[in-house]
Phi, psi and omega in degrees: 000171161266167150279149151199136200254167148296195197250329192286336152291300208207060204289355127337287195273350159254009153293089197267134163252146202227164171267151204241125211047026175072357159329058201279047189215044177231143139293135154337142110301126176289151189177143206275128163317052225269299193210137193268137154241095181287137187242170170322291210301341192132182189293142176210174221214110176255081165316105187232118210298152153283145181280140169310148167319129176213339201247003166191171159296139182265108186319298196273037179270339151324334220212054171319332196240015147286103183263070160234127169240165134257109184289151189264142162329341201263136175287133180301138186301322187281167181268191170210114178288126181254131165271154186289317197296345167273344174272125153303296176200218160266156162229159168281131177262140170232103157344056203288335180188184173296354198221359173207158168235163199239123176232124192269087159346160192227345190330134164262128183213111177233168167280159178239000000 
């Protein structure tokens, strides 16, 4: 299984890429954990996303079988309630510049 923290606990372990409203005919998004919660339904995750790419194009849309996209550093002002059953997976964050990160998947993904 996984672990997963707030960012002020781990900031590793609060790196989520999640489907966003569970949509899974979507991409993933990458996001930072800001607070763990119980709602009725169970634990849920209050998020907050990288903003999309607007000022270039992602050198790694090339490389399909690379799983790194690129994102703008800046995080959404707002929180996003996440449910666990919408995260894919952890992602690695990389400093690519002052204005983008490089978000790498951690996806474990095998055969059976």
């Amino acid at each position: 299984g996984s672990i997963y923290t707030r960012d002020s606990t781990h900031v590793g372990n609060s790196l989520i890429l999640y489907y966003p409203d569970g949509l899974r005919n979507v991409q993933p998004i990458p996001g930072t954990i800001k607070y763990i919660f119980e709602i009725e339904r169970g634990v849920c995750f209050a998020v907050r996303h990288h903003l999309p790419l607007h000022s270039r194009t992602d050198p790694f849309r090339h490389y399909p079988h690379f799983p790194a996209r690129l994102f703008s550093s800046a995080l959404a002002e707002h929180l996003t309630m996440v449910m666990p059953e919408w995260v894919v997976s952890h992602f690695v964050r990389w400093n690519f510049s002052p204005q983008h990160i490089v978000a790498v998947s951690l996806s474990q993904v095998r055969d059976v």
